[in-house]
Every structure is written in structure tokens, then in C-alpha cells.
N, C-alpha and C positions, 0 to 999 in steps of 0.2 A: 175273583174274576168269574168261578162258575156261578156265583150268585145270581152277578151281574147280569150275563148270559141267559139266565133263568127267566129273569124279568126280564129283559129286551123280547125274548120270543111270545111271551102273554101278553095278552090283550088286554088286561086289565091296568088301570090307572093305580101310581105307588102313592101311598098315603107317606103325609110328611116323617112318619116315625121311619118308613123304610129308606127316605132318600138319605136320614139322618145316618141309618145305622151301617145303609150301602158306602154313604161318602166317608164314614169313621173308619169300613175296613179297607175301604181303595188307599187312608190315608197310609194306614198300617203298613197295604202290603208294597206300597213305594217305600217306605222307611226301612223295609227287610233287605228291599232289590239294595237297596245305596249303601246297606249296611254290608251288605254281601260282596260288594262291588270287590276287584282286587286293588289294596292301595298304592299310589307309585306316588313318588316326588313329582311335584310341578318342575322341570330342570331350568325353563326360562324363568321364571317368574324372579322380583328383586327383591334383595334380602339388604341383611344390614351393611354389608360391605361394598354394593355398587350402588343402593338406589341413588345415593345423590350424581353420581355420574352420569346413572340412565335416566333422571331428573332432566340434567343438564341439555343430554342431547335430545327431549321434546321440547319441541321447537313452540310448544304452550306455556314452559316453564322455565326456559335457557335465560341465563341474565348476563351469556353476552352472545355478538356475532359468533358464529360458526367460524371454523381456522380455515381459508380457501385452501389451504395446503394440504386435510386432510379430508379421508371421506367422510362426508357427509350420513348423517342416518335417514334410515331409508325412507323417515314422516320428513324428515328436512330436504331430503332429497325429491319429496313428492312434490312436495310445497313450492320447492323451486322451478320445478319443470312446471307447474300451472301458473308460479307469476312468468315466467321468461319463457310460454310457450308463442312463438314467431307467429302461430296461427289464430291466437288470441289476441294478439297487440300489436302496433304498428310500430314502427322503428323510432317515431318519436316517443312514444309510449314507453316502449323497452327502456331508450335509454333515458327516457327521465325515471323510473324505477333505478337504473344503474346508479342513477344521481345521487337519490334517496338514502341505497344501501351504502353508497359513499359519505351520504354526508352523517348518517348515524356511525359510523367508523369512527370519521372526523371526532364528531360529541362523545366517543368514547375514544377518543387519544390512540385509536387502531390506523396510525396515521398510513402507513407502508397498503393497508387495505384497504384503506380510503380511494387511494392513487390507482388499486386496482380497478375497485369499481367503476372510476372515471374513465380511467383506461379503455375501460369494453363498454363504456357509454357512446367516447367520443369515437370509437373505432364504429360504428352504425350510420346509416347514411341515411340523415332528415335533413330539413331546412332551418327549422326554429334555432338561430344563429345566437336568442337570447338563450336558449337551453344550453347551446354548445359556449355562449362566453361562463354561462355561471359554471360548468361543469370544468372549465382553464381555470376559472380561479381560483376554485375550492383546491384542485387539484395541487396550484401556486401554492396559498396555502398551505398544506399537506406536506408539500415539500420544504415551506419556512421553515416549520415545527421540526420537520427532521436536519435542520439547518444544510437541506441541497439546496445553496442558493443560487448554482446556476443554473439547476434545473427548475426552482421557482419562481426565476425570472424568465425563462425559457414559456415556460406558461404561461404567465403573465402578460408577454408580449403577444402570444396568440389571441390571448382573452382580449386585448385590446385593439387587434386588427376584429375584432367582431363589434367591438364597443369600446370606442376610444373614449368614453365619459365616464368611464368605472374608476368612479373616484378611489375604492378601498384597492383595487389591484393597480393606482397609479402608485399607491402611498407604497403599495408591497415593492414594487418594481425600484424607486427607490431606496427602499431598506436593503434590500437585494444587490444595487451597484454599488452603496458606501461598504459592505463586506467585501465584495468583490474589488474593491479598488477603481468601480470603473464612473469617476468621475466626472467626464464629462455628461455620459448617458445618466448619470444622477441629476444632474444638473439638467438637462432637458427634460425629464420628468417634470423636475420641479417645477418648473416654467408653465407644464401641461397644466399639474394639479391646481398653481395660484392664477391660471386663466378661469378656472373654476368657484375656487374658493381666496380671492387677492389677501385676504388680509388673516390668513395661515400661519400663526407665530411660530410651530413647529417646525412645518415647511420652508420658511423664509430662514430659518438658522439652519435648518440642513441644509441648506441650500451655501449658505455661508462659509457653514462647516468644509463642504466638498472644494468651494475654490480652493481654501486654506490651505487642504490637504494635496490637494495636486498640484498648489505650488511645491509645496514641501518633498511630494513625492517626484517632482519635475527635477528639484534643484539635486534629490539623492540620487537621480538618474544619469545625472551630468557627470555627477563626480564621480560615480560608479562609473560610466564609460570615460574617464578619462583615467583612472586606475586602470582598466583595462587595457585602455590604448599605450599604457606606459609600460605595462605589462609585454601586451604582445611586440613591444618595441624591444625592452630586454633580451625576450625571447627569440628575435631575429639576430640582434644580435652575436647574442651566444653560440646560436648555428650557425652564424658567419664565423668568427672564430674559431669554433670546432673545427670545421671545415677548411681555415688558413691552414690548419697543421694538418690535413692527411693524415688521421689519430687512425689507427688499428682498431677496431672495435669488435671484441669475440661476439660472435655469430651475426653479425651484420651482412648483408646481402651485397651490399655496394659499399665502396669509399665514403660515398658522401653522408653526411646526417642531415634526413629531411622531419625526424621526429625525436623532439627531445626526451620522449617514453625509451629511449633502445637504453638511456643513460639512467635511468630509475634504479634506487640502488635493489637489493634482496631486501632491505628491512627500512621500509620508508619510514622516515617520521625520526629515526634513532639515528639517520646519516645523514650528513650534509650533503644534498647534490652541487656538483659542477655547476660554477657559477663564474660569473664578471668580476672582478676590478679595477679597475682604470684598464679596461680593455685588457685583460692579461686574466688569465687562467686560474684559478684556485678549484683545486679537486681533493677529494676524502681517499686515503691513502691507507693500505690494509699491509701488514709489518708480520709475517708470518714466522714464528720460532720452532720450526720443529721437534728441536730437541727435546722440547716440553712441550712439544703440541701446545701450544698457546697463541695470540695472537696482542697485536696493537693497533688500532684506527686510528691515525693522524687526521682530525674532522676537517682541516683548512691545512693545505697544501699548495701553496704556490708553486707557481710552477717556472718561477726564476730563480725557488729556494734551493739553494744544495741540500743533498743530503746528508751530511756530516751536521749541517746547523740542528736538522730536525732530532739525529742519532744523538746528539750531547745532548738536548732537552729532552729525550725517552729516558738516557740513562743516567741523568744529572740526579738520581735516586736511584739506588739500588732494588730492582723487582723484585718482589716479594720470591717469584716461581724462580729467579738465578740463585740457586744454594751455593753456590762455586764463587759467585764473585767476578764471572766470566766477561762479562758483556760489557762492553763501553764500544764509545764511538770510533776509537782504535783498535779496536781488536775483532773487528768485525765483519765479513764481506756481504756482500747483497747482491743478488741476483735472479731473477725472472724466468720464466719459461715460456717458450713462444712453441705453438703447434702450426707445422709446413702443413702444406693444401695436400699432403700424404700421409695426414696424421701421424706425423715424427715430431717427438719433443724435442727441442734443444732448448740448452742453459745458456741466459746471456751475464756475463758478471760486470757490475756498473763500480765505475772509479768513483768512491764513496767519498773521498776530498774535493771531488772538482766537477764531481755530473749534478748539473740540474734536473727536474723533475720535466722539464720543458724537453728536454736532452733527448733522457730516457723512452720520453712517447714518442719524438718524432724523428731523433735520430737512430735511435737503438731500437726503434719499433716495440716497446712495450704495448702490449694488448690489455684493452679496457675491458674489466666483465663484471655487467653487472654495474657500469658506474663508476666503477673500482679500481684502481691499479693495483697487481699485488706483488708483494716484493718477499721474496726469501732470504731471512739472515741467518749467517753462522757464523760462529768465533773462529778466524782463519786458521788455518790448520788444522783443526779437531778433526777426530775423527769419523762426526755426526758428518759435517764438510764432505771429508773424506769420499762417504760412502754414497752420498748426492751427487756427486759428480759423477762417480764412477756406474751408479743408475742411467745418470741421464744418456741420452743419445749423443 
């Protein structure tokens, strides 16, 4: 550089050898400075392990839409604020852009972001009414592919108060009511479309198709309300009944039964609930043995049956749990426990040759719990007996 210096200050002109030999050592002494330099890593720069990612997010090289979900990089974030700058473009403008980026979605099966784009299309206020049907239909579409078909009929019908001659989105709106069941508006479609196109072989058997099925779906509707109606007939029933007998019922609020849920047993589906027959009473009936903590559910219990008939069929076979040989229908007492409005237990004991189950609820005030009536047995006299009574209140 002092060379350099040297000759800048004379007056005199440099002959080609000088400018050769000046620009040989300027080369040199840049080649010192850079060799000199301190050396540090690049930290940003992309190596083998992200470039395809950091590929990905320029937006010169990305080979798909950006995820709306996530942030954006800051060239794709540029890019986007100069296409959807308000002060650049006018609302139709914007949202045919929105359209665009919806319908490249679409061509890439990004259906869920397709629906966006249209979304914040149709949310902008223009008049171009063709812009705003094509952007309900696509959107219709969008939602076919994700099979919401009644939110692509929902579209659809928009698309059509804009343009009632959209043959593709009459065709969707039908394909949309035969999923949905909704027959007759298939059926008006259909009507729309062959005003259009009369001689439709596709159209004209959907169309076919749809009466067929709404008879079909008519006649299963009939029969279904009338199972129902026979239904809720039983079920008035029953509560009349219930209701003849002023039945006890643990933790009911009132005498009466106005819901047949208070009668639901503990373990649905494994007991029979109280039901009808010829007008008369059959209920599932819990047989409690202490002595061996065990129990027996009688599933159908009449309730004109004594209880000696049901006691010889429990023990017309010897239980496995009786080691003794104790239990038969003679040897046996049975009796109940009712809790007073002073939460006091007392023991009721039922004449096992001559009480009905009808008896028991409504004379002897047996308490239903649960659905259930339960009955406590023991071998008369014993001293498990014994010691039950002498518990009780």
C-alpha cells in the first residue's frame, strides 16, 4: 500500500509493467488480510442434517402448501403479507387469491385447507356473486371429499341461491341428500338438474332410486312407531299397576311411581325387571343366606306365587355352599327388614306355606331396592336365626 501511495502522489504516468506489478502485490496483500482473518463457523448456514427442511420452507423450492397451523418462515411470511396486502388489492381481488390458494389445496387433497381458504374468501365483502358461487362450491366439494355431507350440502345450497344453473353443485346436492337420507330434497334436485339436462340416465335412476327408498324408509318408520306406541302402552301400564298396590319403594320420594328408572335393577342386562303378565306382577327376587354369605335371584317371581313353591324348586338339589344338608323348604324361615322414617330396623317374618309374593309387598310392606325385593332365610332355630333376631330391633 506504501507503494501504491508513492505513485498516487507523482506526477508521473505508470507504465504498463508498474500497473502489472502494483496489482500482483494489492493481490497478495488481500490474500494475507483473509488469510489473517480470525476463523469462526458460519452458525446459520445449512448443513447435512436440515438443508432439506430449510429447502422446504422457501417458498422457491417448497413442494407443498405451508401448514396454516404453523408459523410461517419469515420469505413465506413476506410473500404473504405483499399477496394479501388490503392496500394493494381490492376485496374482490383478495378473495379471488383466497380462491386460488383454496383451490391448489383442493389439487393437493389439503381438503380441511382448502375450506380455509374459502372461508376467509367468502368472509370479504364484494359483489362478483360468480366469484362468491364458485368459491360455495369448491368449498361443497371440500367437504364431499371429507364426507361432511351436511356441511356440503349446506354449501351447495348457498352456491345455488347465487346460481341456481350450477349443474356440478346440483349433481353434488344430490349425492349429499341420498347419504343423508333426505329424499324428498333429492328428489327436487333431481327435477332441477333434468330441467337442464331431460334425458340424464344417471339422474333419472337416482332419482328412482330415492322414491324407492323413502318408501322403504317410510314403511320402517311406521313400524318403528308403532313398536314404540306398543311400547309406551306396556309401559303405562306397568305404572298403573305398580301404583294399584302402594308398593314401598327404598328411597323414593313419594308413593307413587311416575318413572320406571327408580325400578332399574344394580346390574342391568343380568336381571330381569318387573314386568306384566296378564296384568299381574312378575319381579326378580334376591334369597339372601347369611350363614354362608351367599345369595339366589329368582329371575321371574310372581307375585300370586307362594313362597314354599319357589323354596322346593331352590332346594329340589342340594347347594353346593349347604355342607350340612340344612336347607329345604321346611326347614326354613324368611324374613325381611324394613327401615321406620327414624331409621330403626325391624324384622318382618313371612308364613313361608301360605304368603304370597303379592302379600309380602303390599300387605307386610316389603321395601323394593333397587328393583328387588330381598328376603332373608335361615334354618328355623339355628343359631345363625338365633342371633339375627336378637340383632335386630
Amino acid at each position: 500500500m506504501d507503494d501504491y501511495n508513492k505513485l498516487i502522489k507523482t506526477n508521473n504516468p505508470m507504465t504498463d509493467e508498474e500497473r502489472k506489478e502494483l496489482a500482483s502485490r494489492l493481490d497478495k496483500d488481500l490474500d494475507n488480510f483473509i488469510d489473517n482473518l480470525e476463523q469462526k463457523p458460519y452458525k446459520d448456514g445449512w448443513d447435512e442434517s436440515n438443508w432439506r427442511e430449510e429447502m422446504d420452507k422457501h417458498p422457491f423450492f417448497m413442494t407443498k402448501p405451508p401448514d396454516p397451523t404453523e408459523e410461517p418462515s419469515p420469505l413465506v411470511e413476506g410473500l404473504q403479507n405483499l399477496r394479501y396486502d388490503p392496500d394493494d388489492n381490492t376485496s374482490e381481488e383478495l378473495a379471488d387469491k383466497h380462491k386460488e390458494d383454496g383451490n391448489f389445496n383442493f389439487k393437493c387433497k389439503k381438503y380441511k385447507f382448502a375450506i380455509m381458504c374459502y372461508q376467509e374468501g367468502l368472509r370479504l365483502e364484494f359483489e362478483n356473486n360468480q366469484l362468491r358461487a364458485q368459491m360455495y362450491n369448491n368449498m361443497s366439494a371440500s367437504h364431499y371429499f371429507l364426507k361432511n355431507y351436511r356441511s356440503s350440502l349446506k354449501a351447495a345450497q348457498e352456491a345455488l341461491l347465487l346460481k341456481p344453473d350450477y349443474e356440478k353443485t346440483i349433481m353434488r346436492a344430490i349425492n349429499c341428500c341420498l347419504y343423508l337420507k333426505k329424499y324428498d330434497e333429492c328428489m327436487e334436485y333431481c327435477d332441477k338438474y333434468l330441467k337442464q339436462v331431460p334425458d340424464d340416465i344417471t339422474v333419472i335412476n337416482i332419482k328412482k332410486e330415492a322414491l324407492k327408498s323413502k318408501k322403504i324408509m317410510e314403511k320402517d318408520l311406521r313400524k318403528l312407531m308403532k313398536i314404540q306406541k306398543q311400547q309406551d302402552t306396556e309401559k303405562q301400564n306397568l305404572l298403573d299397576e305398580l301404583n294399584k298396590r302402594n308398593l314401598v319403594i327404598f328411597g323414593g320420594k313419594s308413593s307413587s311411581i311416575k318413572d320406571l328408572s327408580v325400578l332399574d335393577p344394580k346390574v342391568p342386562g343380568l336381571v330381569q325387571k318387573v314386568h306384566l303378565i296378564d296384568n299381574r306382577l312378575v319381579w326378580p327376587v334376591t334369597f339372601l343366606y347369611p350363614e354362608y354369605q351367599t345369595s339366589d335371584i329368582v329371575q321371574e317371581f310372581h307375585e300370586d306365587s307362594l313362597f314354599y313353591n319357589h323354596l322346593l324348586e331352590i332346594f329340589s338339589e342340594r347347594p353346593e355352599w349347604d355342607v350340612d344338608g340344612k336347607y329345604n323348604a321346611d326347614s326354613v324361615n324368611i324374613y325381611f327388614e324394613v327401615i321406620n322414617k327414624y331409621n330403626k330396623t325391624s324384622v318382618v317374618k313371612i308364613d313361608v306355606h301360605n304368603c304370597t309374593l303379592s302379600e309380602a309387598l303390599t300387605s307386610l310392606r316389603c321395601p323394593i331396592d333397587n328393583g328387588m325385593p330381598v328376603f332373608i332365610v335361615f334354618v328355623a332355630g339355628q343359631k345363625c336365626e338365633k342371633e339375627f333376631l336378637k340383632t335386630a330391633t
